[in-house]
N, C-alpha and C positions, 0 to 999 in steps of 0.2 A: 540425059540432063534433066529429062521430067522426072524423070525416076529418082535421081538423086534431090531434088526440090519434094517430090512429096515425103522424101523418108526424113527429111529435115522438118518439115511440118508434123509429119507424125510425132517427134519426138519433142518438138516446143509445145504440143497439146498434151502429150503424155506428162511434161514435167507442170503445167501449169494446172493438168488435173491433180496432180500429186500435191503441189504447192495449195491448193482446193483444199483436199481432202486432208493437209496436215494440218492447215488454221480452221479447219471445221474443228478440229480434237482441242480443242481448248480445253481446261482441264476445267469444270465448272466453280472448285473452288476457286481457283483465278479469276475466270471470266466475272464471278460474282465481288469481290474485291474490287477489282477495277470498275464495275459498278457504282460500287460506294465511293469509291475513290471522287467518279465524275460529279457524285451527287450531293458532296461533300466541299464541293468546290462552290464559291459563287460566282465567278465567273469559268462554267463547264467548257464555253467554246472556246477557249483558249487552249483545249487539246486537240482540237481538230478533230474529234472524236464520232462515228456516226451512230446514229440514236439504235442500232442495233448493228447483228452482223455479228462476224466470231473474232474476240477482243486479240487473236496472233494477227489482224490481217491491220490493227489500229494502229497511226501512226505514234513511234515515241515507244514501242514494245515488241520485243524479241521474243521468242518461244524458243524450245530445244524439240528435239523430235518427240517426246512424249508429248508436245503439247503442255507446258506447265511454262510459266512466265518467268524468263531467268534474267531478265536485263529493263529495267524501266529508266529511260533517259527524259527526263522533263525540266533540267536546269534552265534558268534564264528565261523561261514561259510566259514569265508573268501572273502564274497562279493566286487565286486567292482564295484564303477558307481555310479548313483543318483536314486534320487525315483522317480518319475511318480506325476505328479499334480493329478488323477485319483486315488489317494490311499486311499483318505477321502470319495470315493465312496462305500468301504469295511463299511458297515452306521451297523452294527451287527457285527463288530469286536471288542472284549472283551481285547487280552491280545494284546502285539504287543512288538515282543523281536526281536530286531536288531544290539543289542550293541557286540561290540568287532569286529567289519568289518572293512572295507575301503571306506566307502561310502561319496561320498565328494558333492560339490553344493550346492544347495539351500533347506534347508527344507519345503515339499508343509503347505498349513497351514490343520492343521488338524479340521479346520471351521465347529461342522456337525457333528462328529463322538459322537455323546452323547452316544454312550453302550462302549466307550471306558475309560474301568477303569485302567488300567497301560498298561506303554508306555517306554519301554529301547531303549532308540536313545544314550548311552553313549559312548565313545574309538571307536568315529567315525573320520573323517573329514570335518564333516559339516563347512560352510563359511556364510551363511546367512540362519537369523526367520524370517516368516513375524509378522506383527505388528498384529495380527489374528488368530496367532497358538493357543493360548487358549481359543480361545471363542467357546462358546457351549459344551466343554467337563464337562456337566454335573456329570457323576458318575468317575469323576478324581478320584483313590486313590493315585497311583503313579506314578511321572514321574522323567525322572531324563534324562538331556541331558548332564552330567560330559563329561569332558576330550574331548571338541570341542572346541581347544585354538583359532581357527581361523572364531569364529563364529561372524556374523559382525564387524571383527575385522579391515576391511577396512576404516567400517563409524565410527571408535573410538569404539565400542561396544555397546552393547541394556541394555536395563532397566527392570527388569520387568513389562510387560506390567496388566493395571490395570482389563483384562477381565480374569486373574489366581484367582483373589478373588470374583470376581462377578457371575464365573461361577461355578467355581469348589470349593462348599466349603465342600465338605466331604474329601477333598486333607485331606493323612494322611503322605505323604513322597515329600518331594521336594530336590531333587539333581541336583546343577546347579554349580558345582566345575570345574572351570577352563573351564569355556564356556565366557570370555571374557562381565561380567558382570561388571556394573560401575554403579557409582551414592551411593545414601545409599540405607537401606534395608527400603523398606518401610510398612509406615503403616497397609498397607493393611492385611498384611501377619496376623495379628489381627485377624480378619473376620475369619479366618482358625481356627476355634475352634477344630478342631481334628489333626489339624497338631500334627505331634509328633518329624519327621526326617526333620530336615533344614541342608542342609550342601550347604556353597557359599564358601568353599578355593579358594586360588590361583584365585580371581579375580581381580579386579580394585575398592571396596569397600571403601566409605570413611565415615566417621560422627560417630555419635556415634550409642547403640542398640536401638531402638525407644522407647518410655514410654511406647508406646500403647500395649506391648508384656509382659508387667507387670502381671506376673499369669500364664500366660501362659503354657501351656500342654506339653511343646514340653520336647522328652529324648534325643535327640542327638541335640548338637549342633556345628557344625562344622564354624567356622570364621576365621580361621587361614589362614596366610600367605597372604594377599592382594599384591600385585605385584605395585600399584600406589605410587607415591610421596604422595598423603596423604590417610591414613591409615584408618584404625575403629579407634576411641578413645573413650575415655568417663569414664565413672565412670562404675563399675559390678554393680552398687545396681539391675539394671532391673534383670538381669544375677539371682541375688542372689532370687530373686522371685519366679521363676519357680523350683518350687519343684521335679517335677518328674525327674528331671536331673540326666542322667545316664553318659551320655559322653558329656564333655564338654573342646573343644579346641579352644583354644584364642591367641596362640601363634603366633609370627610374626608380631603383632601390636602394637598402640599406645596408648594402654588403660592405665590409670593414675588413681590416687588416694588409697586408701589402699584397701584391702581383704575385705569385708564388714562381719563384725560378722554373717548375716543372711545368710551365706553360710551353716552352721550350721544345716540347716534345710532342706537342700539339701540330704537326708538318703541314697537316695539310687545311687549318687557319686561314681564312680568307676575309673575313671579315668578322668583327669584333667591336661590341659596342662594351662601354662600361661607364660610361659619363651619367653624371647627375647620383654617387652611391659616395661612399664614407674610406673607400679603399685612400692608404696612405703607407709613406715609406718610399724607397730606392724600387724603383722597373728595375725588372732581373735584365741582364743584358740577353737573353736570350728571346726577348719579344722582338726587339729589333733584327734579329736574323732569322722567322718568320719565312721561309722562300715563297708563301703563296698568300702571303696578307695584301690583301687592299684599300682594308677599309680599319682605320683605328682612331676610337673617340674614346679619350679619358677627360673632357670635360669636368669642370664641379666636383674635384675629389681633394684629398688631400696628400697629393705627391708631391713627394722631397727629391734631393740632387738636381742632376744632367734631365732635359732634354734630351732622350735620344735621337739619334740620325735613323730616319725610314725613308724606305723609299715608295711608301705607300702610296699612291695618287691622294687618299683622302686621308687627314692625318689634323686631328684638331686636338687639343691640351689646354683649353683657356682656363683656371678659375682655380687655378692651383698653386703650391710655393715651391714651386723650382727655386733652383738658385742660378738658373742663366737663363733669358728671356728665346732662346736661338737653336733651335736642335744641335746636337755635336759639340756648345760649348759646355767647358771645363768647370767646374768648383773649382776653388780654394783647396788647398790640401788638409788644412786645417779644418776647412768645413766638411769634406769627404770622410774627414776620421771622425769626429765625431758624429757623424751620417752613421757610418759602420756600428759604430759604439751604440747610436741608438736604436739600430737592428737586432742585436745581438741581445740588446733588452728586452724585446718585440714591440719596441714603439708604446709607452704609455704614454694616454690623450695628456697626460701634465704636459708635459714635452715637445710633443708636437706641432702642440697649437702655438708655440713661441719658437719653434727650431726651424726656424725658415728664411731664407735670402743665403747670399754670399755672406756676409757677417757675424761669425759667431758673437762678436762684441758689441752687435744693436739688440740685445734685450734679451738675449737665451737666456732660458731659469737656467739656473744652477753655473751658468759660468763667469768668471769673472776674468776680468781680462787689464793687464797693466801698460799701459802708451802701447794699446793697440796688437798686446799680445794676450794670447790666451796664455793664464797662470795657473790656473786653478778650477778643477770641477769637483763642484760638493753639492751630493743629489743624497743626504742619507736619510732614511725614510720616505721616501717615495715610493714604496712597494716593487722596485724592481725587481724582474724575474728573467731569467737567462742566464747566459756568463758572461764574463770579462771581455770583452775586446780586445785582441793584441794589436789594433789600429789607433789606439791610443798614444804607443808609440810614436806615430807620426807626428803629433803636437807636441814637439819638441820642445816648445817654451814652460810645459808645464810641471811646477813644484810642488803644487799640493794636488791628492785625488783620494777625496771622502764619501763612499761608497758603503757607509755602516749601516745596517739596522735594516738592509731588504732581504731579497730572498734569490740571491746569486748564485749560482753553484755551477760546479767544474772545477777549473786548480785554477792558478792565479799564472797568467800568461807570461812566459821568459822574455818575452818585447819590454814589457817594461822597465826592466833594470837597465836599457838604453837610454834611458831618460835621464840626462845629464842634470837637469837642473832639478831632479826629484826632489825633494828635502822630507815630506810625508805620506804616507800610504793606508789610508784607514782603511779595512775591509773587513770590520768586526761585525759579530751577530749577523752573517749570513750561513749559508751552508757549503761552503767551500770544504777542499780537502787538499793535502799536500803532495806535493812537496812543496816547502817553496822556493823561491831561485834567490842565487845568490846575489843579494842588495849589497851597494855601496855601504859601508858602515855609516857612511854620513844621514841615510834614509830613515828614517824612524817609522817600523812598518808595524801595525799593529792587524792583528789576525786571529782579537780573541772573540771567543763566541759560535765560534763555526764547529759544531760539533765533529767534523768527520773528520778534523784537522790531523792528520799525524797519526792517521789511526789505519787499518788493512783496506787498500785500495779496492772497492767493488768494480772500477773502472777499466776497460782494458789497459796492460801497462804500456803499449803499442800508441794508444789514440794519444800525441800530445796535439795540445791547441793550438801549436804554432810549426806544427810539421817537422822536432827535431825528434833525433832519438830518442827511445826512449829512456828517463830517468831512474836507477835503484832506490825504492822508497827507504828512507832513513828509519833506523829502528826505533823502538821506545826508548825516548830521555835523549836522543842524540841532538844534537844544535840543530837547528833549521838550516842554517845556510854557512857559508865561510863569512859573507858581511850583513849587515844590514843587523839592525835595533829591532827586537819585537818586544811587545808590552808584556812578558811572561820573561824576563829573564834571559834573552836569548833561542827559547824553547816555545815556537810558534802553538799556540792552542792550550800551554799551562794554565793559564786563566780560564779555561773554558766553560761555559754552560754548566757540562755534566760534572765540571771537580764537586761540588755540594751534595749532588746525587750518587755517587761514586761514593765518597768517603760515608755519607748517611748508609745506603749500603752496603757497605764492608765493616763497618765500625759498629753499628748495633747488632748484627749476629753476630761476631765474634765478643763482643762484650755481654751479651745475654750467656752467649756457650761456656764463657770462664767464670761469671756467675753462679752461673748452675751448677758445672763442675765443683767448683768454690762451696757452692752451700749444700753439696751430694756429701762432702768430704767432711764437712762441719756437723751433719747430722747422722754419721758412721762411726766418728769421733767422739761424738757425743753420748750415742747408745755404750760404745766401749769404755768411756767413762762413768756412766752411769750404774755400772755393773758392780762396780767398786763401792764398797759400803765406806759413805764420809763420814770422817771425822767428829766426834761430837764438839759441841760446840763450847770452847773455854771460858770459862767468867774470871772476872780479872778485875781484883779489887784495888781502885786509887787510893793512895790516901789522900785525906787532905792537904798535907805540906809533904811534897815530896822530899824535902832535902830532910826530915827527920830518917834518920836510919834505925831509929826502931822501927816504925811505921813502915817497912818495906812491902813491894807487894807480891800477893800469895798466887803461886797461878795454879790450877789441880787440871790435871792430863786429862785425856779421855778416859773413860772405865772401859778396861780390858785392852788398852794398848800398851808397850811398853815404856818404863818409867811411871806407869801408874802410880799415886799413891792418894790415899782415902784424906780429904778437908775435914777437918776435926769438925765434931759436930755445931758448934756451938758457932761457927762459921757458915756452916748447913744451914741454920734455924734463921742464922741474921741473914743469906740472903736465900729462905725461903719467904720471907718476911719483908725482903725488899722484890721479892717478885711482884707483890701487888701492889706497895706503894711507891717502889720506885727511888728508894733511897734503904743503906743498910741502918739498924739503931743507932750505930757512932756518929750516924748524918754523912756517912760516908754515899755517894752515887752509882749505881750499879750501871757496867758498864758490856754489853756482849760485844765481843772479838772475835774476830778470822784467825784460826788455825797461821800459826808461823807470825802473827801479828806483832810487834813489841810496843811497847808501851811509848804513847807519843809518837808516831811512826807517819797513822793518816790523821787529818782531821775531820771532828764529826761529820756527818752531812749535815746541812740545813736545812730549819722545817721544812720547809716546802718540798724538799727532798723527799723526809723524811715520812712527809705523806704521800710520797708518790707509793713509797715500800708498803704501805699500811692496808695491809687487805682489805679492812672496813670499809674504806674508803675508797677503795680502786681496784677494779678486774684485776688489775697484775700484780707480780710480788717474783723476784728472783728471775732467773733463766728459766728454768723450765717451765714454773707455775704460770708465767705471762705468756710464753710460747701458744699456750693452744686456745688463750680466749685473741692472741694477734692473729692466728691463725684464720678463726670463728669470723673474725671482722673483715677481713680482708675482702672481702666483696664489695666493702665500701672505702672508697679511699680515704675520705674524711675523715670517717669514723678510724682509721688504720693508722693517720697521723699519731695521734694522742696516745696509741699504744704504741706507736715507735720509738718515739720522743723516751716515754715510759720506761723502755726498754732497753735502750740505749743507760738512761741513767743509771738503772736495778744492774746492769753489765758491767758498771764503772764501780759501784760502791760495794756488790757482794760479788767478783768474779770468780770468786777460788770456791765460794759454798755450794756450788751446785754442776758450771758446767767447767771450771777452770779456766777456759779461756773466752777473754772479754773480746776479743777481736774474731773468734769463729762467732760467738755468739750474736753478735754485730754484723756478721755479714751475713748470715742465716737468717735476720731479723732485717735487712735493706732485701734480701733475695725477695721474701716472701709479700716485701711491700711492694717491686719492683712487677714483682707479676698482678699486682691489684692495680698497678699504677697507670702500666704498660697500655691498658687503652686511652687513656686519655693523653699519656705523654708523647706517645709516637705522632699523633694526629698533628700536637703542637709543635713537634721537631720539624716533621714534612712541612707544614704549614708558614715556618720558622722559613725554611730553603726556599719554597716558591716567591715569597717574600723580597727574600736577598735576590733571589737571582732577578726579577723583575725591578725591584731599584737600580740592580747594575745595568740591566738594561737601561733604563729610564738616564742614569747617570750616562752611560754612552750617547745615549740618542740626543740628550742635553748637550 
C-alpha cells in the first residue's frame, strides 16, 4: 500500500514537473506580445496577470506543446485601452475572444496571423481597420466586429475590403452589424462558398442583394435596419434562392416588388421579418405552408388581397391594403381578378396606390363601374409591361377593355371571348403576336400596332396562356378569327406599324432597279441610233396667202438621199439671204422643219421656249447636246432642276432630230436627276413615315 502511494506521488511530481518545464517554453515572441498587450491596457489588473513568470502559466491563455500561444480568452473582462501593433506576432494563435470590453483605437491589422480561425473583436469601441486587416487570415471561420458604431466613422466609414474573399474562403460566419459599413454588399461575398451567417444591421448599406449570391448557402441572414438616406432595395427573387434559410431579416428597408412565389421553397424558414420596406402585390400562397415558420412581420408594406391563415405563434400585417381585415377571409371575385390582372402587369406604383379594399368601384384608376358593376377597364398609356391576364374573364360584367399604347406582350388570352357582355377590345400599339381567338362578331377588337401580329411565332407552339392545346398559326393574309371586328379589315395587324416601313422598303429598290434598267436601255438605244447619219434638215417656204395656188410651197429633199432634186438657184440666193435676216426678199418667213414634218402640222413654240433652245443663251440645246452639261450638274440638285425642266422641253419640240424618241430621252434625263436627287429625297420619305406613324400613334392614344 506504501508502495503503491509513493509511485502515485512520484508520478503527480513528474507531470507537474513537466507541466513546469512546458510553461517555462513560452515562445518569447509571445510572451513579449502579451506584454504589450498588459501595458496597453489601462486598467492591467483586470487580467489577473502576475507582474512576471512564464505568460502559458497566466490566467485567460492556453499554449500548445511548442509553447506558442494558441487560444486567448478575455471576453466580458472589462478591459480597457488599445491593442499593441505586436499582437499579429501571437503567428499560432487559434481562438481570439475579446468582445464585450472597452477597448477603443485603432485595430493593429491582423496581416500574418494564418492559424487564426475565429476572432470576437464585437461590443467594443473600436474607431479605425486598416485596409489589411484580412489579408493572410487563411483558416478564417469566424469573425465578427458587431457593435463598433464608431469604426472609421471619421473618414465616412470602410467597405469591405476585397482581401476577406481572397483570403479567407472557408469564412463560415461574418458579423459586421453596426460597425459603420457603407457602400453595397458586394460580390465577392460569392467566392464564400461555405458562408452560412452574414448579418450587416444597422449599417450605411445601399443598392440591391447582388445576383451573384443566387444559390447561395447562407442560413442567417441579417439586412435590416440600414441607418443611410438610401437603403437596400430591390426585388427578394435573389433572397428567395437560397434554400437553406433559417432566419431571415429585411426589415427597415427599401425593398419593392411582391413576395416571390419561390419562397416556397425556403423549408426550413423560421423566422421572417420584412415589415417597415415598400414590397406590394398578392403573398404567394406558399408562405403560409411554411412547415417551420414562426415568426412573420410584413408590417408597413404595400400588400394586396387575402390575409393569409398561419399558424405562426407571431404573425403581425398592420399598415397595409388587404381587402379583408381577418386572416383566411375571401376577396370579392371581382376584386381577386383584377388583383391577378395587376400581377400579370408586375404592379405599376399608378395602380397600386389606388387598387386597394374590397371595392373595385370606390376609386380604382382606370375602372369604371355602372350600379355597382364593373364595365369597363381603360388603362392605355400607362406603361404597362407583362401580359394579358386570362382572369379578366372572371369580371363577367365587363364590355369595354382599352389596353392601347403600352408595352404588353404574349398572345391575347382565349378567356376572354367568354365575356358575354364584351362589346370592345382595344390592344393596339403593344407587342402582342397571334393568333387571335375567335370573338363574337358583335366585339370590335382592334389589334393594330403590335408588330409581331400574324407574323412566325418565336414562342414555343406548346406554351398557350390559358393551358389549352395548342393552336396552328394562321398563314399570311388569312382572317383572324371565324368572329370578331378587327380595325384592319377583318385581318388582325393589317394596319400595323411596319406597313410604311415595308412598302418604303420594297417599293424604292424596286423602283430605283426599273429605273436604271430603264435608262441602261435608253442609253444603248441611243448610242445605236446615233450611228445612223440624220437627215438634213428641210427649209420649207410659206407663202404669204396659202389659198393662192400659184404660191404653193417648195420643199427640196436632203442631198444625196433619194428623190433628191437641186432648188433652183435663185431660191438658193433668197434664202441664203434670209439666213441672216430672217425673212426671204418676197417678205416671205423662213421657216426650219423636222424631217416628215407637213406644213401646219405643230405650232411654233413660244419665245420663251424658244430661248430655252438658244445656245447663247443657255447650256443646253437638243438631246444630246444638253445630256452632258445635265450630266456635269448633277452634283447639285438645284442646279440639275433648270436643266431638267430644259430638257424635258428641247425633248418635246426636236424629238426626232437627234435621239428620236422623247419618252427614252425623258427617262434618261429623270434617271440621271433621280441619282443627284436621291440624297436628299430618301431622308424626306423616311422622315415623311416616322412622321405618320407617330401621329397614328398619337391619334390611337387620343
Amino acid at each position: 500500500m506504501d508502495a503503491a502511494a509513493l509511485a502515485l506521488s512520484i508520478i503527480l511530481l513528474a507531470a507537474a514537473a513537466a507541466t513546469t518545464l512546458a510553461r517555462g517554453a513560452t515562445h518569447p515572441a509571445d510572451q513579449a506580445a502579451l506584454e504589450d498587450l498588459r501595458k496597453s491596457l489601462t486598467n492591467p489588473d483586470a487580467l489577473g496577470w502576475p507582474d512576471d513568470g512564464d505568460a502559458c502559466a497566466w490566467p485567460h491563455v492556453s499554449c500548445d506543446r511548442t509553447g506558442r500561444v494558441d487560444n486567448l480568452d478575455l471576453k466580458n473582462a472589462g478591459l480597457a485601452g488599445t491593442l499593441p501593433p505586436s499582437l499579429p506576432s501571437l503567428a499560432a494563435l487559434r481562438d481570439l475572444s475579446l468582445q464585450g470590453n472597452s477597448l477603443s483605437g485603432a485595430l493593429p491589422s491582423f496581416r500574418g496571423m494564418a492559424s487564426l480561425q475565429r476572432a470576437f473583436l464585437n461590443d467594443n469601441d473600436f474607431d479605425a481597420i486598416p485596409p489589411d486587416f484580412f489579408d493572410g487570415l487563411a483558416d478564417l471561420l469566424e469573425i465578427s466586429l458587431a457593435n463598433n458604431p464608431r469604426l472609421n466613422a471619421s473618414q465616412g466609414g470602410w467597405t469591405l475590403p476585397r482581401g476577406l474573399a481572397d483570403s479567407s474562403l472557408q469564412l463560415q460566419a461574418l458579423s459586421l452589424d453596426n460597425c459603420s459599413l457603407t457602400g453595397g454588399i458586394p460580390d465577392s461575398l460569392a467566392r464564400l462558398t461555405g458562408l452560412q451567417n452574414l448579418t450587416l444591421s444597422y449599417n450605411n448599406l445601399s443598392g440591391p442583394v447582388p445576383a451573384a449570391l443566387n444559390g447561395s448557402a447562407i442560413q442567417r441572414l441579417w439586412l435590416n435596419n440600414q441607418q443611410g438616406d438610401a437603403k437596400l432595395s430591390g426585388t427578394l427573387d435573389v433572397v428567395a434562392t437560397m434554400t437553406g434559410l433559417q432566419e431571415l431579416w429585411l426589415h427597415g428597408n427599401d425593398f419593392s416588388g411582391p413576395v416571390p412565389d419561390a419562397i416556397a421553397s425556403c423549408k426550413e424558414l423560421y423566422t421572417v421579418r420584412l415589415n417597415n420596406n415598400q414590397l406590394l402585390g398578392l403573398l404567394p400562397p406558399g408562405l403560409a405552408a411554411l412547415p417551420a415558420l414562426r415568426e412573420l412581420k410584413l408590417d408597413n408594406n404595400n400588400l394586396l388581397g387575402p390575409v393569409p391563415a398561419l399558424k405562426a405563434p407571431t404573425f403581425t400585417f398592420s399598415g397595409n391594403e388587404f381587402c379583408a381585415a381577418k386572416p383566411g377571409e375571401a376577396c370579392a371575385p371581382e376584386v381577386m381578378a383584377l388583383l391577378h390582372f395587376l400581377a400579370e402587369v408586375q404592379y405599376p406604383n399608378r395602380l397600386v396606390g389606388t387598387w386597394s379594399g374590397n371595392d373595385p368601384c370606390a376609386g380604382w384608376l382606370g375602372v369604371t363601374c355602372v350600379q355597382g358593376k364593373v364595365t369597363m377597364l381603360n388603362l392605355p398609356g400607362y406603361g404597362l409591361n407583362g401580359t394579358v391576364s386570362q382572369s379578366l374573364a372572371n369580371v363577367t360584367t365587363l364590355s369595354e377593355v382599352n389596353l392601347a399604347g403600352n408595352n404588353l406582350t404574349g398572345r391575347v388570352p382565349d378567356s376572354l371571348t367568354r365575356l358575354a357582355s364584351l362589346q370592345k377590345l382595344d390592344l393596339s400599339m403593344n407587342d402582342l403576336y397571334g393568333p387571335l381567338p375567335a370573338f363574337s362578331p358583335t366585339v370590335d377588337v382592334n389589334v393594330t400596332g403590335n408588330l409581331s401580329f400574324n407574323t412566325t411565332d418565336t414562342q414555343p407552339t406548346d406554351a398557350q396562356p390559358n393551358g389549352e392545346s395548342p393552336r396552328p398559326r394562321p398563314t399570311p393574309g388569312a382572317s383572324a378569327g371565324a368572329g370578331g371586328n378587327t380595325s384592319a379589315g377583318g385581318i388582325p395587324g393589317s394596319g400595323k406599324k411596319a406597313s410604311s416601313a415595308v412598302l418604303l422598303g420594297t417599293t424604292i429598290p424596286v423602283a430605283v432597279s426599273v429605273v436604271a434598267l430603264v435608262s441602261v436601255g435608253a442609253v444603248f438605244l441611243c448610242k445605236r441610233r446615233a450611228s445612223v447619219p440624220p437627215q438634213a434638215a428641210s427649209v420649207v417656204v410659206h407663202p404669204r396667202n396659202s389659198s393662192d395656188p400659184d404660191n404653193l410651197a417648195r420643199e427640196g429633199r436632203g442631198r444625196g438621199l433619194p428623190g433628191h432634186r437641186p432648188a433652183p438657184a435663185a431660191a438658193a440666193d433668197g434664202e441664203e439671204l434670209a439666213g441672216r435676216g430672217g425673212r426671204r426678199p418676197d417678205g416671205r418667213r423662213r421657216e426650219r422643219h423636222e424631217p416628215g414634218r407637213q406644213q401646219g402640222q405643230h405650232p411654233r413654240p413660244p419665245r420663251r421656249l424658244r430661248r430655252v433652245l438658244h445656245l447663247g443663251r443657255w447650256p443646253v440645246i437638243g438631246c444630246m447636246q444638253c445630256m452632258h452639261p445635265c450630266v456635269s450638274q448633277m452634283s447639285l440638285v438645284s442646279r440639275s432642276l433648270p436643266c431638267l425642266f430644259s430638257h424635258i422641253r428641247c425633248c418635246r419640240y426636236k424629238r426626232k432630230q437627234y435621239m428620236g424618241s422623247s419618252s427614252m430621252c425623258t427617262t434618261l434625263c429623270f434617271f440621271f436627276f433621280s441619282c443627284s436627287a436621291l440624297p436628299v429625297l430618301l431622308p424626306l420619305l423616311l422622315c415623311s413615315a416616322l412622321l405618320c406613324r407617330y401621329m397614328i400613334f398619337f391619334l390611337h392614344w387620343w
